[in-house]
KOLKOL-96639 format. One record per residue: y, z, x of N, C-alpha, C, O in turn; residue in three letters. Coordinates in steps of 0.001 Angstrom, whole numbers. Layout:
N
<pt n_yy="Y" n_zz="Z" n_xx="X" ca_yy="Y" ca_zz="Z" ca_xx="X" c_yy="Y" c_zz="Z" c_xx="X" o_yy="Y" o_zz="Z" o_xx="X" aa="Ala"/>
...
! end
This chain:
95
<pt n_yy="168686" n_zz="231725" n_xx="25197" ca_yy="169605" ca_zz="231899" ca_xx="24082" c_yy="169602" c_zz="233366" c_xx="23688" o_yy="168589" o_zz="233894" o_xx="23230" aa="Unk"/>
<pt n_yy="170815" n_zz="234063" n_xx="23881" ca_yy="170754" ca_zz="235507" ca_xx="23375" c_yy="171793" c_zz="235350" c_xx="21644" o_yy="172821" o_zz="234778" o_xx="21281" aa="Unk"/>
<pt n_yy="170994" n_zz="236029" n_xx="21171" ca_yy="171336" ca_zz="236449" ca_xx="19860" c_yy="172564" c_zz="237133" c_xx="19446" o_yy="172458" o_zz="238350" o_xx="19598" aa="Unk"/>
<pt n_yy="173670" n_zz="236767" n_xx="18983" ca_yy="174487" ca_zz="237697" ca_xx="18642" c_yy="174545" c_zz="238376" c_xx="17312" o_yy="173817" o_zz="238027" o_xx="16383" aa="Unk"/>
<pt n_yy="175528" n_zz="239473" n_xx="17211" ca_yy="175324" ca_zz="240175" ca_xx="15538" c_yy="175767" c_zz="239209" c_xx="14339" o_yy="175389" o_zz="239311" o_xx="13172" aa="Unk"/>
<pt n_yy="176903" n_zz="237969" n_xx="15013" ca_yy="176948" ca_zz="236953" ca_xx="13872" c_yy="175716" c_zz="236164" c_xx="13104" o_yy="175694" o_zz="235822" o_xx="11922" aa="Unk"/>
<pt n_yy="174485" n_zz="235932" n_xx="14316" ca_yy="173654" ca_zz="234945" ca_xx="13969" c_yy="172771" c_zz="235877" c_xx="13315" o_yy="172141" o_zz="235461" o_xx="12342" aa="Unk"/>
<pt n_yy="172601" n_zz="237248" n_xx="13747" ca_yy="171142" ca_zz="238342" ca_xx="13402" c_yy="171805" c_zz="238658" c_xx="11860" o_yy="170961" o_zz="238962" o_xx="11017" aa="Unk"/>
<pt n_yy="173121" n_zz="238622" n_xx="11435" ca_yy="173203" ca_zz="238745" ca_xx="9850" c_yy="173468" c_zz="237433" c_xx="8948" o_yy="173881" o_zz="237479" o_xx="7790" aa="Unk"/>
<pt n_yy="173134" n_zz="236128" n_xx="9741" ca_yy="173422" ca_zz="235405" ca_xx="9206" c_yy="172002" c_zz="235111" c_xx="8655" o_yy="171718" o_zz="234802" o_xx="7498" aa="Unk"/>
<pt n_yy="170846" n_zz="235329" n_xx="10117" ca_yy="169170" ca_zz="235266" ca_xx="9233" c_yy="169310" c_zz="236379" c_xx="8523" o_yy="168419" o_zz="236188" o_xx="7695" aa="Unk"/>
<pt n_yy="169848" n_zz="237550" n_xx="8203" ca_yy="169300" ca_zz="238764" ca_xx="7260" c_yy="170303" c_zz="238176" c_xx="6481" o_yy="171194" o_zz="239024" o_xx="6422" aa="Unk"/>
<pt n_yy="170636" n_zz="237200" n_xx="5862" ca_yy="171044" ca_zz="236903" ca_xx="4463" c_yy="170417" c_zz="235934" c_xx="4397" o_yy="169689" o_zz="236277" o_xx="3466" aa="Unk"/>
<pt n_yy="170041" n_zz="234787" n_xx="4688" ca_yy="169198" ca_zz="233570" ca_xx="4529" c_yy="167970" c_zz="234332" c_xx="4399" o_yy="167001" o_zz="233790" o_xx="3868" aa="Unk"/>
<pt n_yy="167893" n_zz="235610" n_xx="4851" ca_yy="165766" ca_zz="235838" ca_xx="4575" c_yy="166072" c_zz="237063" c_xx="3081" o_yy="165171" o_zz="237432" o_xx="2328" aa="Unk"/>
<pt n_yy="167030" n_zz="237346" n_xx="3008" ca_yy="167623" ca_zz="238317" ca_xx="2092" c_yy="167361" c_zz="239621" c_xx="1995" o_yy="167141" o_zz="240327" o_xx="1011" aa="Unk"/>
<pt n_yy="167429" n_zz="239945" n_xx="3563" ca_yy="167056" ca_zz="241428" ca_xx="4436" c_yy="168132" c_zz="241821" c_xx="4267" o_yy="169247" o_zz="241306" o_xx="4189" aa="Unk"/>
<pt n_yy="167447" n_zz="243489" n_xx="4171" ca_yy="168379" ca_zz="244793" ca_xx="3743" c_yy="168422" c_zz="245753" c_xx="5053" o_yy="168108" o_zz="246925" o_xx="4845" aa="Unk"/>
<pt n_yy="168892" n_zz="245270" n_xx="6813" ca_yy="168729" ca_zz="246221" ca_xx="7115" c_yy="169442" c_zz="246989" c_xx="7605" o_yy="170587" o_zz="246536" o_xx="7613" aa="Unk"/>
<pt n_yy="169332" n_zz="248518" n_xx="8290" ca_yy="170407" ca_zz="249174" ca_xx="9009" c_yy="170546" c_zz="249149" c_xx="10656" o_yy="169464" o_zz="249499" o_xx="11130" aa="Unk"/>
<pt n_yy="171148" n_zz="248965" n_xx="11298" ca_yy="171638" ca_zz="249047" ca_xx="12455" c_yy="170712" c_zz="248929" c_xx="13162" o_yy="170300" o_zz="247825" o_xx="13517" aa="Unk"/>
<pt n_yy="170119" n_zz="250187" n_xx="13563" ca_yy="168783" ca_zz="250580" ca_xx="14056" c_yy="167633" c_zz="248890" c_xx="14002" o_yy="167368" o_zz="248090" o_xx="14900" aa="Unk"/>
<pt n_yy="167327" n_zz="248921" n_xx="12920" ca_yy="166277" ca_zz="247698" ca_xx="12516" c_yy="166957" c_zz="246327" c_xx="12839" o_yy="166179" o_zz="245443" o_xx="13198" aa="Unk"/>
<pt n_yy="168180" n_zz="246035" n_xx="12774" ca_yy="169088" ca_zz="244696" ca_xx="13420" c_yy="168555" c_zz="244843" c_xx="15110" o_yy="168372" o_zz="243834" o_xx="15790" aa="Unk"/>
<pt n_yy="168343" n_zz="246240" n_xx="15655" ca_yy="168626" ca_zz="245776" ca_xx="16740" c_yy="166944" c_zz="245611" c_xx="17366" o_yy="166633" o_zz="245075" o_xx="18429" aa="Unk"/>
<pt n_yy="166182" n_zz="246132" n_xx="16537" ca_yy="164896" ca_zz="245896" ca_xx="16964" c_yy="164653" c_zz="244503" c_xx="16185" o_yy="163766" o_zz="243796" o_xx="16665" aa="Unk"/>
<pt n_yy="165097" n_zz="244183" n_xx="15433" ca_yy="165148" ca_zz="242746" ca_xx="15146" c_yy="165339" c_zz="241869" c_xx="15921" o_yy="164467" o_zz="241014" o_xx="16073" aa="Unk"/>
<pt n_yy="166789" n_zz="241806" n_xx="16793" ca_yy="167512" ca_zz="240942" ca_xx="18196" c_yy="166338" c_zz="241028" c_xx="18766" o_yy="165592" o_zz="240056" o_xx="18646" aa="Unk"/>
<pt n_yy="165887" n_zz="242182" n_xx="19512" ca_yy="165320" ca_zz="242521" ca_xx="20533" c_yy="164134" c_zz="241603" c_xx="20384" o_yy="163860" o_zz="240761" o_xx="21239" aa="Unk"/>
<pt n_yy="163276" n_zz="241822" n_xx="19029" ca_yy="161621" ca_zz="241146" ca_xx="18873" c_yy="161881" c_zz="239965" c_xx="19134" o_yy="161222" o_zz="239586" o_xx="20103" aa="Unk"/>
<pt n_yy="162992" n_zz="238673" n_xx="18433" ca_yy="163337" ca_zz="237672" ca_xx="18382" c_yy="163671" c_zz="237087" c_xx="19518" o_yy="163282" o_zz="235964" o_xx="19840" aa="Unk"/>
<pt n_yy="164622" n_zz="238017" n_xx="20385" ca_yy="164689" ca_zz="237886" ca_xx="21647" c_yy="163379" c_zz="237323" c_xx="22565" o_yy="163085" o_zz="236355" o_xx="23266" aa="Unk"/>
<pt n_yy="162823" n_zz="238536" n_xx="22103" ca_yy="161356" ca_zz="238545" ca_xx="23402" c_yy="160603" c_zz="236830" c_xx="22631" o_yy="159743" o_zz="236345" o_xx="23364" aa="Unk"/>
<pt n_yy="160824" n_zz="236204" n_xx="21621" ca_yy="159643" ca_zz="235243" ca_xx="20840" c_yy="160478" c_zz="233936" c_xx="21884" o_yy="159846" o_zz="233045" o_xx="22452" aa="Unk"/>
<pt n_yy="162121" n_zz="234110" n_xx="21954" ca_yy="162554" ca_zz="233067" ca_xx="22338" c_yy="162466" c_zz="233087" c_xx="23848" o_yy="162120" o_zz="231993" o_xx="24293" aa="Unk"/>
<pt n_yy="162626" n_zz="233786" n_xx="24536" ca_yy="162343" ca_zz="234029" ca_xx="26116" c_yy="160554" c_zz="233774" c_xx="26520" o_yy="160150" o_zz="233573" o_xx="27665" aa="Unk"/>
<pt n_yy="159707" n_zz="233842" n_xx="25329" ca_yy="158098" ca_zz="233423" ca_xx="25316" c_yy="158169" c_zz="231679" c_xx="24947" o_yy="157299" o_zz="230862" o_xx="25247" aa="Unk"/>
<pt n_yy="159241" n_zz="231446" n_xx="24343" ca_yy="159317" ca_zz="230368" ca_xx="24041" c_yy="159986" c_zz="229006" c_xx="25402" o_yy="159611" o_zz="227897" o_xx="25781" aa="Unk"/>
<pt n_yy="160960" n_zz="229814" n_xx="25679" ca_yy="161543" ca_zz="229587" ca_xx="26730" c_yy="160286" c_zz="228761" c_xx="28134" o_yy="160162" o_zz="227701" o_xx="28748" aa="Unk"/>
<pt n_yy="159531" n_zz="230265" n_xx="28000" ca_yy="158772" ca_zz="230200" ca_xx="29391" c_yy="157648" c_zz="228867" c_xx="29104" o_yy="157169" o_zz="228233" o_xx="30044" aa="Unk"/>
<pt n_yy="157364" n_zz="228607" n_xx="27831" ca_yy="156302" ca_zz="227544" ca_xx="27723" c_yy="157235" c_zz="225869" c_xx="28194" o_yy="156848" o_zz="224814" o_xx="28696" aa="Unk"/>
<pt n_yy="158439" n_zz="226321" n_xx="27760" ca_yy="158904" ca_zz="224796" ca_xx="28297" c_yy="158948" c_zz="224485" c_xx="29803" o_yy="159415" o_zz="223412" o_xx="30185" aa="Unk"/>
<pt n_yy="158457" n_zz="225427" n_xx="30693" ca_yy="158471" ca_zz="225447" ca_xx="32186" c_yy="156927" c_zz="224902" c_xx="33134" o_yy="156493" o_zz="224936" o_xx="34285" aa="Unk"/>
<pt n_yy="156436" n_zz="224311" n_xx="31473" ca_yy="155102" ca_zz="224231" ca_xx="32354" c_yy="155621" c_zz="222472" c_xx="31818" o_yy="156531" o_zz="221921" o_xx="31199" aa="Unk"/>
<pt n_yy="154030" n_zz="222048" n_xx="32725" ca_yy="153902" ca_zz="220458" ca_xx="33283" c_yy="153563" c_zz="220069" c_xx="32335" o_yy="152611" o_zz="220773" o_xx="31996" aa="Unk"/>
<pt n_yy="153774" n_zz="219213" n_xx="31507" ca_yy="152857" ca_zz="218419" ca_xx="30431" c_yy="153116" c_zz="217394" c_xx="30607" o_yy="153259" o_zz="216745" o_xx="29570" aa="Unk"/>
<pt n_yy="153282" n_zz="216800" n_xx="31634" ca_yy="153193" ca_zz="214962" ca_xx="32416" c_yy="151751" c_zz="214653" c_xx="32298" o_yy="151139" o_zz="215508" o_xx="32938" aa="Unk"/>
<pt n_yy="150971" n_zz="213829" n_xx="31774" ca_yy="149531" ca_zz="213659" ca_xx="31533" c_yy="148757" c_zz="213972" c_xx="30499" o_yy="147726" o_zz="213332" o_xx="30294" aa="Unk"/>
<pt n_yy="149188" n_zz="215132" n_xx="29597" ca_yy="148801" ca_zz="215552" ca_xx="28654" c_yy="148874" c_zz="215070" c_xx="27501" o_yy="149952" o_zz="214976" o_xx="26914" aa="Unk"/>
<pt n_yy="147790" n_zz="214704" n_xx="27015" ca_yy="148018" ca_zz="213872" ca_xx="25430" c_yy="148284" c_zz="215264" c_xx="24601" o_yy="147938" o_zz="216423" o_xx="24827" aa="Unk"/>
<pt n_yy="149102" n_zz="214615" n_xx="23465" ca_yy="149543" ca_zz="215669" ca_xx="22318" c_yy="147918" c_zz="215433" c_xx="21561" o_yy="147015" o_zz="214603" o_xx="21670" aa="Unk"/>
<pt n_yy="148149" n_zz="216599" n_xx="20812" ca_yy="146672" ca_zz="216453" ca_xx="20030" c_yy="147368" c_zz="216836" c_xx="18366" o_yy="148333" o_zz="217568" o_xx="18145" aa="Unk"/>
<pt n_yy="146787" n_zz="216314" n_xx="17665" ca_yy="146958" ca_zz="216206" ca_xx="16020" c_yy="146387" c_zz="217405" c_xx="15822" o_yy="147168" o_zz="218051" o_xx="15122" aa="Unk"/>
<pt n_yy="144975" n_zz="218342" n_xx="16194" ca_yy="144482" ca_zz="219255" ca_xx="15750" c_yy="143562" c_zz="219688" c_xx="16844" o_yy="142759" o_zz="218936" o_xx="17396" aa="Unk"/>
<pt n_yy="143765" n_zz="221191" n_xx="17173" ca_yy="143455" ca_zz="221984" ca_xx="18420" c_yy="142367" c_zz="221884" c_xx="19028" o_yy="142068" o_zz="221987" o_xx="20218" aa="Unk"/>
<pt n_yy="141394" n_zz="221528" n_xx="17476" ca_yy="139573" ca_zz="221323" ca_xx="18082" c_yy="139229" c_zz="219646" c_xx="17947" o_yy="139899" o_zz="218840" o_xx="17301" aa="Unk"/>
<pt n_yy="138366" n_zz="219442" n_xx="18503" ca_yy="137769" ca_zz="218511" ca_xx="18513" c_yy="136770" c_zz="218396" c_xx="16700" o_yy="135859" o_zz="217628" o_xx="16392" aa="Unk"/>
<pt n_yy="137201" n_zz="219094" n_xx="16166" ca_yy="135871" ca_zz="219025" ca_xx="15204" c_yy="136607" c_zz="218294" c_xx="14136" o_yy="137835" o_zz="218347" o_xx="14063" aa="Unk"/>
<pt n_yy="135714" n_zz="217465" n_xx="13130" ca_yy="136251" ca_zz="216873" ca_xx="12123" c_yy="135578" c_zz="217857" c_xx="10937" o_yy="134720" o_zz="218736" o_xx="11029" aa="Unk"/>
<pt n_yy="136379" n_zz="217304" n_xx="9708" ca_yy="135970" ca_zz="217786" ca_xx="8729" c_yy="134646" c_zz="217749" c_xx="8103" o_yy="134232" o_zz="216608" o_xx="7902" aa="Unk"/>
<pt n_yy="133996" n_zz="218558" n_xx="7800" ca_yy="132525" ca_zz="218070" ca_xx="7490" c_yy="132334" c_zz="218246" c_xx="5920" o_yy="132186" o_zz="219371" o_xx="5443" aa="Unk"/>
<pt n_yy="132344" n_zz="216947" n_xx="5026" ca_yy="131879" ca_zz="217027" ca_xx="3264" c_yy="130817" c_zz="217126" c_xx="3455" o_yy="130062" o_zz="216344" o_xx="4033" aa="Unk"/>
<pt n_yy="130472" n_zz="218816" n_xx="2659" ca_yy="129175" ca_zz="218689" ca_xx="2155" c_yy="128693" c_zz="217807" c_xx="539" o_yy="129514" o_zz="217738" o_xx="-375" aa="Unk"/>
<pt n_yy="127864" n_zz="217449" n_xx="463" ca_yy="127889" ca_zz="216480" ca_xx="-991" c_yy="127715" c_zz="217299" c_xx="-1863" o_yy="127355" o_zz="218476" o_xx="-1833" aa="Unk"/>
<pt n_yy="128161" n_zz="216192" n_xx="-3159" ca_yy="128674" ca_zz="217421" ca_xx="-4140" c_yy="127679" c_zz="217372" c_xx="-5169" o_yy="127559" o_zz="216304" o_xx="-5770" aa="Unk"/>
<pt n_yy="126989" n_zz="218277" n_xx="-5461" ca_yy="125536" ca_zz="218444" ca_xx="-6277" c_yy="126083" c_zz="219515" c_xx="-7154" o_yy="127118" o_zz="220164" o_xx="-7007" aa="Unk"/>
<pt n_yy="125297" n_zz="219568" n_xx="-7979" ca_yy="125133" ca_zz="219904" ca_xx="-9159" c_yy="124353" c_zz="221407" c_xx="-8303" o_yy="123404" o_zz="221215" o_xx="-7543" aa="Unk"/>
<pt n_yy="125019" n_zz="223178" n_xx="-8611" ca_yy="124103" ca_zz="224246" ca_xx="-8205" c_yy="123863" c_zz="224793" c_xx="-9526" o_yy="123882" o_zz="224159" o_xx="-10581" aa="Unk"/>
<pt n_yy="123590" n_zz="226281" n_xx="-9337" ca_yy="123235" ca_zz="227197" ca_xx="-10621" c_yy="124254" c_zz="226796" c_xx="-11308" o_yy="125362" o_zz="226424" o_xx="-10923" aa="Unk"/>
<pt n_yy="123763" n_zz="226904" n_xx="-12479" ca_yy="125110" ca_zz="226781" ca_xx="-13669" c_yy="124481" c_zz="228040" c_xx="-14961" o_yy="123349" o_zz="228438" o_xx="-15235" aa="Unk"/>
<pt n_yy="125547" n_zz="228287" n_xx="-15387" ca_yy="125157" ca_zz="229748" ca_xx="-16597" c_yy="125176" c_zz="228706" c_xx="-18038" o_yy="125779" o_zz="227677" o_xx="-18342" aa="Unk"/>
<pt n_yy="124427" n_zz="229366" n_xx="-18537" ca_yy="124478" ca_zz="229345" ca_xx="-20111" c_yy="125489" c_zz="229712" c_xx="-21008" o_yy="126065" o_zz="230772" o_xx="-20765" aa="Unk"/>
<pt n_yy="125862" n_zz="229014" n_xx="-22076" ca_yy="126592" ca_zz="229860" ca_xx="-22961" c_yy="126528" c_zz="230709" c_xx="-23398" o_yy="127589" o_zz="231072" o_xx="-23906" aa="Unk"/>
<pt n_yy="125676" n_zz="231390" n_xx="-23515" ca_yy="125356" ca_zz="233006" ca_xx="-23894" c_yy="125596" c_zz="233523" c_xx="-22500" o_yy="126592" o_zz="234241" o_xx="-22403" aa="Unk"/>
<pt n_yy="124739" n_zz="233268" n_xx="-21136" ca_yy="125374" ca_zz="234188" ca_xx="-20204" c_yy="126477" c_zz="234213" c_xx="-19753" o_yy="126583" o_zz="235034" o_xx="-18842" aa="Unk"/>
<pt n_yy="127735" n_zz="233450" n_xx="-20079" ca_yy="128790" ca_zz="232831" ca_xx="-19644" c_yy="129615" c_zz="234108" c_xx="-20461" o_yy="130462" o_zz="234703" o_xx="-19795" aa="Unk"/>
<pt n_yy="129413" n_zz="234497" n_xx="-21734" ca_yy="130190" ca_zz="234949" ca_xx="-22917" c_yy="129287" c_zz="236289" c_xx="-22935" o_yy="129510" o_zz="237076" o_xx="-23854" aa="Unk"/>
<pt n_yy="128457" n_zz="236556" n_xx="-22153" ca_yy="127953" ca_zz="237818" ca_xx="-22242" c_yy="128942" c_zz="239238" c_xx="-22046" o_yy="128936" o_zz="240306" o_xx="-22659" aa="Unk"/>
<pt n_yy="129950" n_zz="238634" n_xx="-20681" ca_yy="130884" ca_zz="239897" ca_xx="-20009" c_yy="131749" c_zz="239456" c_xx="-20718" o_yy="132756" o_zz="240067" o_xx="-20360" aa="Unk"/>
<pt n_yy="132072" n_zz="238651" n_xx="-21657" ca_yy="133374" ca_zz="237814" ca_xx="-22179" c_yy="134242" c_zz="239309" c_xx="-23161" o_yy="133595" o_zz="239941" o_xx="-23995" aa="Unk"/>
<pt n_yy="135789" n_zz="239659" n_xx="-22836" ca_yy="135988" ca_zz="241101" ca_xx="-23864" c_yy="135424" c_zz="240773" c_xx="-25009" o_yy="134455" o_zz="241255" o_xx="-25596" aa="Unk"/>
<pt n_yy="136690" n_zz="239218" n_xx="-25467" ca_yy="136863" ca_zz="238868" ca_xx="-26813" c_yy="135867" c_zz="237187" c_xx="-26571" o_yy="135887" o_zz="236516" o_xx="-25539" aa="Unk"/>
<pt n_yy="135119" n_zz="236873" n_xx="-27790" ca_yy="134895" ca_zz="235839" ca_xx="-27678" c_yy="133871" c_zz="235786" c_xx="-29238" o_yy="133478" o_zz="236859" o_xx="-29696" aa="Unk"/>
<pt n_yy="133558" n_zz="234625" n_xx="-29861" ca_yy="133241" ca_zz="234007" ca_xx="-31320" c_yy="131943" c_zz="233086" c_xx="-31296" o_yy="131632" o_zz="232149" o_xx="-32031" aa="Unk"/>
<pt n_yy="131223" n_zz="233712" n_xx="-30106" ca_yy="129632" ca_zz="233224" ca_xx="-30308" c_yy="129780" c_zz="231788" c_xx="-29637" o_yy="128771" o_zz="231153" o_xx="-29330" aa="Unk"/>
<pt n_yy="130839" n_zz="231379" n_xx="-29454" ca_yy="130659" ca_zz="229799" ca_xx="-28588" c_yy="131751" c_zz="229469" c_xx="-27485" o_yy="131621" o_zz="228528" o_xx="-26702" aa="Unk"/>
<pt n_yy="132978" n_zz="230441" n_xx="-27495" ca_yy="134060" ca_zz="230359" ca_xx="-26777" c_yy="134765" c_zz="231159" c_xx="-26851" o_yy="135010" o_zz="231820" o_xx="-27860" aa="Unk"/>
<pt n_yy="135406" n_zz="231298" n_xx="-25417" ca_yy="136351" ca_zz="232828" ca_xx="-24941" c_yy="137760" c_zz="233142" c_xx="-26356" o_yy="137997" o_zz="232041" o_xx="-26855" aa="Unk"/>
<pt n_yy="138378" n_zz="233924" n_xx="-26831" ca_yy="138989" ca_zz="234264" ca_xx="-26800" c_yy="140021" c_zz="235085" c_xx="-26109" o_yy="139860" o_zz="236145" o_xx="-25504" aa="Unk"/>
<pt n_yy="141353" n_zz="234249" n_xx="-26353" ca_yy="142377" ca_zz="234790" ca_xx="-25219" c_yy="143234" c_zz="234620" c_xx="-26294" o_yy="143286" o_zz="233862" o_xx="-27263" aa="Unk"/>
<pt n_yy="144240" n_zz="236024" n_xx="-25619" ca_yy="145790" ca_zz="235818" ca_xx="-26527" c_yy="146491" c_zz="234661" c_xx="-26575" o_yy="146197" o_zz="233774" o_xx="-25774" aa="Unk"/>
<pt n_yy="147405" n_zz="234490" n_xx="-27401" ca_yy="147708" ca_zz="233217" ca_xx="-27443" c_yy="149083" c_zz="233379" c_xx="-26838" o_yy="149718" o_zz="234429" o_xx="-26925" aa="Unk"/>
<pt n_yy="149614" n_zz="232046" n_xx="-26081" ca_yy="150676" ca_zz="232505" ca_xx="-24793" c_yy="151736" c_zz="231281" c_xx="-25145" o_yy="152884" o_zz="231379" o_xx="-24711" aa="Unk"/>
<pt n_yy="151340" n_zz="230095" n_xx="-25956" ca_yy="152567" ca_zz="229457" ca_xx="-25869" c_yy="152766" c_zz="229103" c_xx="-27824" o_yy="151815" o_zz="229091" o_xx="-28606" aa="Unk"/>
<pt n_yy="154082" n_zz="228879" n_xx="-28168" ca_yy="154490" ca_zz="229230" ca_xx="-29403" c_yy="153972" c_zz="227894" c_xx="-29969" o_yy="154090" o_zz="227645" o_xx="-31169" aa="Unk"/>
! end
């Protein structure tokens, strides 16, 4: 599939690219080369090949969920800018 200048400004408005001439055509060109890489993978054999859900063999591993260090209220409110001896102060953001 080669790219024409209809389709290369039709993605630089759907992506809401600003470019000049020059950059359209190194644009074609990169896109070009992704679809001709793309191209070449459909030329191989995959008669036998199971599809795979995820590349590795590895599953997810939960570590359990424990209780680690935890800070104090004083060390918590130590770096705090603003705060009233028991809790942060923050500007206030909704009316």
């Amino acid at each position: 599939m080669q790219l024409d200048k209809a389709f290369i400004s039709r993605l630089e408005k759907l992506a809401r690219l600003q470019l000049n001439e020059t950059q359209r055509a190194t644009f074609a060109s990169d896109l070009n080369s992704i679809l001709d890489m793309v191209n070449k993978l459909h030329e191989l054999d995959t008669t036998g090949v199971e599809p795979l859900a995820y590349p590795t063999d590895n599953h997810q591993s939960w570590r359990p969920d424990e209780v680690g260090a935890q800070l104090t209220p004083s060390e918590a409110l130590k770096n705090a800018p603003k705060h009233d001896g028991n809790f942060f102060r923050v500007p206030k953001v909704i009316e």
